[in-house]
C-alpha positions as CSV (number, residue, x, y, z in Angstrom):
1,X,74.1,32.4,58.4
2,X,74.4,31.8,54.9
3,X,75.2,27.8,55.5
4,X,71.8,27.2,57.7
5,X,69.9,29.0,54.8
6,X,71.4,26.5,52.3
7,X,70.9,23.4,54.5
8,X,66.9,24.7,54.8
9,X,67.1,24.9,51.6
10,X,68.3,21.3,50.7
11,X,66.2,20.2,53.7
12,X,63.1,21.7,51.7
13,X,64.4,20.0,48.4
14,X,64.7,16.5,50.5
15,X,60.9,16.6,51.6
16,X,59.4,18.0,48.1
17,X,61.4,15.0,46.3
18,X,60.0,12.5,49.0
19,X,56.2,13.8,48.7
20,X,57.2,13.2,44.8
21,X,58.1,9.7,45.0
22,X,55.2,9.2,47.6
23,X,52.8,10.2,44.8
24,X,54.3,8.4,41.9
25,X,54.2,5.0,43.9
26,X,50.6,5.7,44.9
27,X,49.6,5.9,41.1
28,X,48.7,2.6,39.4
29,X,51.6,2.3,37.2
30,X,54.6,4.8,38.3
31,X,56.8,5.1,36.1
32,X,60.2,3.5,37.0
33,X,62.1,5.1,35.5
34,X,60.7,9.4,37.1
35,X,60.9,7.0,40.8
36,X,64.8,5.9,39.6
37,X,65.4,9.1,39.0
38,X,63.5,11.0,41.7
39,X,65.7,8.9,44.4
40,X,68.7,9.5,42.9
41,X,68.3,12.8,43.6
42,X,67.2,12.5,46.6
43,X,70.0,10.2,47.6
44,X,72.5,13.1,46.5
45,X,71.1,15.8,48.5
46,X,71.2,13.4,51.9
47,X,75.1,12.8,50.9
48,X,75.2,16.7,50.5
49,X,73.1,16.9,54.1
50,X,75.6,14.7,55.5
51,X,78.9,16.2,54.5
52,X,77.8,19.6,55.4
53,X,76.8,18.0,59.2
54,X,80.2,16.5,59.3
55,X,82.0,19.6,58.3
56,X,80.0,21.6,61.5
């Protein structure tokens, strides 16, 4: 029980940071570095998405 509630949970962190980076490319000069960052973050919790699947 405890593992679906973390993988919502990541799941949830996945989507906010996308909606983030959706919004700083839609503004007339995002700032590259916040968008650099933003996917990095991103990129770590699909790794941490993926393992868990693999493990299950």
């Amino acid at each position: 029980m405890a593992m679906t509630a973390h993988v919502d949970s990541l799941k949830s962190k996945h989507a906010d940071l996308d909606a983030k980076i959706a919004d700083e490319e839609r503004r007339p000069h995002p700032d590259e570095a916040a968008l650099h960052e933003l996917k990095k973050q991103k990129l770590r919790i699909k790794d941490e998405l993926a393992s868990l699947e693999r493990v299950h």
